[in-house]
C-alpha positions in Angstrom: -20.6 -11.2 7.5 -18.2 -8.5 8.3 -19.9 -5.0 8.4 -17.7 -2.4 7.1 -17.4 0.9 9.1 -20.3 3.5 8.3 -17.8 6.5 7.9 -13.6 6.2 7.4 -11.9 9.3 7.3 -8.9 9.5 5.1 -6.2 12.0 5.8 -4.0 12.9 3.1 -5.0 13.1 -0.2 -2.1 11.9 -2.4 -2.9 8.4 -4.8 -3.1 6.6 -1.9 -5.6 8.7 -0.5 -7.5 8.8 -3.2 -7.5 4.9 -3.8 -8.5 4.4 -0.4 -11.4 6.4 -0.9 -12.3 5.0 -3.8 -12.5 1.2 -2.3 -14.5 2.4 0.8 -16.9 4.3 -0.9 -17.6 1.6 -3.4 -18.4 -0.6 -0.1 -20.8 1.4 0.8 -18.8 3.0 3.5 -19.9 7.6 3.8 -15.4 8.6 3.4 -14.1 12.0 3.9 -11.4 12.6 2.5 -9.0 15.0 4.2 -5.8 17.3 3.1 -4.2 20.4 4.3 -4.3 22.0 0.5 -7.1 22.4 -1.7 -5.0 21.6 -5.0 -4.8 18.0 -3.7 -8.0 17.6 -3.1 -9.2 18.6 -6.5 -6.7 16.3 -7.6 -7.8 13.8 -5.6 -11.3 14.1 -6.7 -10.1 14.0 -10.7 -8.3 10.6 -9.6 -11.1 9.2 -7.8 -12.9 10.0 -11.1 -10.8 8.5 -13.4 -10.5 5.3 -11.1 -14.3 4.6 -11.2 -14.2 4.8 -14.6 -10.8 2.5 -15.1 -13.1 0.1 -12.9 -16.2 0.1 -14.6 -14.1 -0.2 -18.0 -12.5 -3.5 -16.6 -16.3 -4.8 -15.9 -14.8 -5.0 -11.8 -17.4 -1.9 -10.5 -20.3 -2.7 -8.9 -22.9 0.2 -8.0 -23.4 3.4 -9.5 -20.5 5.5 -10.2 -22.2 8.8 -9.6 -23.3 7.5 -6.4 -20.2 6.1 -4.9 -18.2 9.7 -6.4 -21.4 11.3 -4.1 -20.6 9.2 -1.0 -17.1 10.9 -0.6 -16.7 14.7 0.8 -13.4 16.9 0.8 -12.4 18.9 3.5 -8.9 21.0 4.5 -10.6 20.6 8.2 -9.2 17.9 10.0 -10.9 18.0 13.5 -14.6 18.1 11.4 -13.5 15.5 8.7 -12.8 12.7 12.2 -15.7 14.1 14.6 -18.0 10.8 13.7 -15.7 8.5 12.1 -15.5 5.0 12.7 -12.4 4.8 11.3 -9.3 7.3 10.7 -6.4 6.1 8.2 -3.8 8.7 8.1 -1.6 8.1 4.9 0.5 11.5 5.2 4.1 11.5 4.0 6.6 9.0 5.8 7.5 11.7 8.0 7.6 11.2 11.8 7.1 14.9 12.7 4.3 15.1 10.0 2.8 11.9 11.3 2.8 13.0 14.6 1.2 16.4 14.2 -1.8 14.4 12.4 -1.7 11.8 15.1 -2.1 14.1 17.7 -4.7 16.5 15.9 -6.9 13.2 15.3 -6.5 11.6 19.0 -8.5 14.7 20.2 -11.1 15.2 17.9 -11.6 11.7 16.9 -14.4 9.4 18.6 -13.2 7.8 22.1 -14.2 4.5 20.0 -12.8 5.8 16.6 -9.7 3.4 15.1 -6.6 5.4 14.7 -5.2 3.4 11.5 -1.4 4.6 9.8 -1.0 3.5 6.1 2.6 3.7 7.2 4.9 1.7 4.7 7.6 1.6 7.4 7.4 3.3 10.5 7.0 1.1 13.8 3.5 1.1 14.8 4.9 1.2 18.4 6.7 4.5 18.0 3.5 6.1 16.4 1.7 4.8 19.4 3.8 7.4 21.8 2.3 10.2 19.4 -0.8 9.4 21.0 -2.5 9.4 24.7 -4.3 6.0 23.7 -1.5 3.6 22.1 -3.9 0.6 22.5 -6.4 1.8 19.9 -3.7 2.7 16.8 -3.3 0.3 14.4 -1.0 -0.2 11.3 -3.5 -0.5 8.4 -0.5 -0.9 5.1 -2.5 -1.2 1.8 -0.4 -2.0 -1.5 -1.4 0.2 -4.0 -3.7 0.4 -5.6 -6.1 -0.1 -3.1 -8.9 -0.6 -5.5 -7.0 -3.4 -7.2 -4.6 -5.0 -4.5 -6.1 -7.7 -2.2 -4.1 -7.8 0.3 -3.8 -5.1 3.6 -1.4 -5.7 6.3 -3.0 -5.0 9.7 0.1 -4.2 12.0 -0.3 -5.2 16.0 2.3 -2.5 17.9 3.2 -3.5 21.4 0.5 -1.3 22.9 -1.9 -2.4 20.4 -5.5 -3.9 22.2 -6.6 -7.3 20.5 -9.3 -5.3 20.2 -8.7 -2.6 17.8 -6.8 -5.4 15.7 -10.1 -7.4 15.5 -12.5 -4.7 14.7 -9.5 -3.6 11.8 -9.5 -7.2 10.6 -13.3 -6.8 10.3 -13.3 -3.6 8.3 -10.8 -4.7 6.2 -12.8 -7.5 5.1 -15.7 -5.9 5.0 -14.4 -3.6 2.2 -13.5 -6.7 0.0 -9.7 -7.1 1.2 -7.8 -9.4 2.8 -5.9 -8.8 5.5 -2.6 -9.8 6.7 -2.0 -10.0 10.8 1.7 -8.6 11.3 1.9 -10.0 15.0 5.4 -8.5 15.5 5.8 -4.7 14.9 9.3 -4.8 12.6 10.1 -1.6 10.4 8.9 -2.3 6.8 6.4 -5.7 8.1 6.2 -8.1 5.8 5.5 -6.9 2.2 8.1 -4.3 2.2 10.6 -5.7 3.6 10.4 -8.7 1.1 10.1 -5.4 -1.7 13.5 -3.5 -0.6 15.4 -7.0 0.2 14.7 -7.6 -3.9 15.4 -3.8 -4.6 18.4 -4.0 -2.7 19.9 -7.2 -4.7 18.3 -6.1 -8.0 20.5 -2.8 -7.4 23.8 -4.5 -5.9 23.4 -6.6 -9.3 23.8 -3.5 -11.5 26.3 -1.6 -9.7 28.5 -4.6 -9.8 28.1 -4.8 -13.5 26.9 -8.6 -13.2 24.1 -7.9 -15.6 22.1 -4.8 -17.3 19.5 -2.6 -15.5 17.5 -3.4 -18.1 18.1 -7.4 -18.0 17.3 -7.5 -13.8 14.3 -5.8 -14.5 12.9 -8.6 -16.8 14.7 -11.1 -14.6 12.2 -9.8 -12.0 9.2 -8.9 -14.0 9.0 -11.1 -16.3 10.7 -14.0 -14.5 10.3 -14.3 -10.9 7.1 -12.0 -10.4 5.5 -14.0 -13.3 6.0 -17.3 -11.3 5.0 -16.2 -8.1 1.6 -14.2 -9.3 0.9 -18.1 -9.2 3.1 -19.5 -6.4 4.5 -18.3 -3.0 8.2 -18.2 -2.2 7.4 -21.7 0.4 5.6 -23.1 -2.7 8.0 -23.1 -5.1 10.6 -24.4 -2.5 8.2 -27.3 -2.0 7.3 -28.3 -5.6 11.7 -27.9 -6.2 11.9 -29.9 -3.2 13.4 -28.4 0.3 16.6 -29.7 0.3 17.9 -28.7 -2.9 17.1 -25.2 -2.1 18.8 -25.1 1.0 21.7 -26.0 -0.7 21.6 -23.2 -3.2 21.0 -21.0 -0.2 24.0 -22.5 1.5 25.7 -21.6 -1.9 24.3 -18.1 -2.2 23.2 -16.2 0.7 27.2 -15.4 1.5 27.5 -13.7 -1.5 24.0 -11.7 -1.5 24.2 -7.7 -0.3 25.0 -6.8 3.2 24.4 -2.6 2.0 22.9 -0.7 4.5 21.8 2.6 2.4 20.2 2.5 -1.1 23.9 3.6 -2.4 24.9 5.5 -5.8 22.5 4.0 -8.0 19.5 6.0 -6.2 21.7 8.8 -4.9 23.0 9.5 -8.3 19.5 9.5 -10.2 18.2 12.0 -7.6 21.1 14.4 -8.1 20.6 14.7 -11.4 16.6 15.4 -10.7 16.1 12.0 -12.1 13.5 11.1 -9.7 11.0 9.1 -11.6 8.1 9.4 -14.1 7.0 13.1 -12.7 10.2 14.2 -13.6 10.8 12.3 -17.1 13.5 9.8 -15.9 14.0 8.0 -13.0 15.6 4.5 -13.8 14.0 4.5 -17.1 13.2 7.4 -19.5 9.1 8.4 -20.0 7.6 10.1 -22.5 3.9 9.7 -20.5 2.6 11.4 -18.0 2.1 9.7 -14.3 -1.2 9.3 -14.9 -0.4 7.5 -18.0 2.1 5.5 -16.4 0.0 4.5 -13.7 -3.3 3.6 -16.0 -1.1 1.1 -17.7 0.0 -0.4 -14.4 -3.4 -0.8 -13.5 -4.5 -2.2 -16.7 -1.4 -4.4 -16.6 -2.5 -5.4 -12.7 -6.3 -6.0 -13.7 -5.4 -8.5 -16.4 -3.4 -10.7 -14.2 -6.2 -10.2 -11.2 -8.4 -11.5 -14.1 -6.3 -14.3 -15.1 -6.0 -15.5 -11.5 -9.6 -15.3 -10.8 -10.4 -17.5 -14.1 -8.5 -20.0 -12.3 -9.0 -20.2 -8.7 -10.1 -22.9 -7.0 -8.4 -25.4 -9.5 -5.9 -26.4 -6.6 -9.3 -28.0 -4.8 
């Protein structure tokens, strides 16, 4: 059995930071949490509160809450937060200059032996590598959040990445109850994102050409497509319609499917307006909750299909 790492430090202390924290701690693992502002880190520590309790509520926590919330430390000092670490996951903005002044703080104070892991959702692993004077031991370490809910972690091989430090990612990866994906060849966006924006991109060409509704592609997606493949894969439902029919619908379709090479007005024109999401009020759609409202009803939305799935694993055998 897999033995997760004894300490991870976590810098940046946005949701994802928070979430990260939340799903080593619960694994036993000692987590610092690191940010260069105090305000985030008390907000950090109010959403690490309220996503034990979401957990325990949904009967998926194990352990003592007050324990786990006890296993994870805040600090503004990065050099002390990585001195003993096992592990370092940086999940800073997606900002190269930002990344690399993190990158370059951790290399130095960071265990010779420590994992240098970027929660990157884009960013070649291989250019982060030059940030740093050992390339061979950074990794790409892409959880879908949340963390505490999402299976799946992408572990991202860059071209000076060590089998090594891939392995011993793998390992804490499953340790921590995840399940990671191997991304052998370091592409911007990997796998899951790149599958995400090719959809966003089509969903949006769609409604800018006026062929259907915002709202009616959103429930083509959600309540369409995603429903079918929370149960199937994109190669599965090719096999059970049978291979050859859908190459002729991709013969068919893929000429007329968007080329655009920048989101394009339908983003550009929200963000102008300060329409930038549920923070703001509007984004695509209108909100009258807050973000943490919005995201505790994702979450309960998430768990009941994680639920659902679990009830009927193992059928297929």
């Amino acid at each position: 059995m897999a033995t997760p790492p004894s300490h991870v430090a976590i810098i940046g202390a946005g949701n994802m930071g928070a979430g990260l924290a939340v799903q080593f701690a619960r694994h036993g693992t000692s987590t610092t949490l690191i940010d260069h502002r105090q305000s985030n880190l008390d907000t950090a520590c109010e959403s690490v509160t309220d996503a034990l309790t979401f957990l325990e509520k949904e009967g998926l926590l194990t352990g003592a809450k007050a324990a786990i919330r006890e296993s994870i430390d805040y600090t503004l000092e990065t050099a002390a937060g990585v001195a003993d670490a096992d592990l370092v996951l940086e999940t800073v903005s997606e900002n190269r200059e930002v990344k690399r002044e993190v990158l370059e703080t951790v290399a130095s104070a960071a265990p010779d032996d420590a994992i240098l892991a970027s929660n990157t959702s884009g960013i070649p692993i291989t250019e982060l590598g030059e940030f740093v004077p050992t390339p061979e031991r950074l990794v790409g370490c892409h959880w879908w959040n949340p963390p505490y809910l999402l299976p799946l972690v992408e572990v991202v091989r860059g071209e000076k990445t060590s089998r090594e430090t891939v392995e011993r990612t793998v390992e804490f990866v499953e340790a921590v109850g995840r399940d990671p994906i191997v991304v052998e060849r370091d592409v911007p966006g990997f796998v899951w994102n790149r599958i995400q924006f090719a959809v966003i991109r089509e969903c949006t060409h769609l409604v800018a050409e006026g062929v259907a509704s915002l709202d009616d592609v959103e429930r083509a997606v959600r309540d369409g497509y995603a429903l079918r493949t929370a149960a199937v894969g994109p190669f599965e439902t090719a096999d059970l319609s049978g291979v050859d029919l859908f190459r002729d619908i991709a013969n068919t379709i893929y000429p007329a499917l968007s080329t655009a090479t920048e989101a394009g007005p339908v983003f550009e024109d929200r963000i102008a307006t300060g329409d930038t999401g549920v923070a703001s009020g509007a984004g695509f759609h209108t909100y009258e909750e807050s973000l943490a409202e919005a995201i505790q009803r994702r979450d309960e939305r998430v768990a009941a299909i994680q639920r659902a799935r679990n009830e009927t694993s193992g059928r297929e055998d």
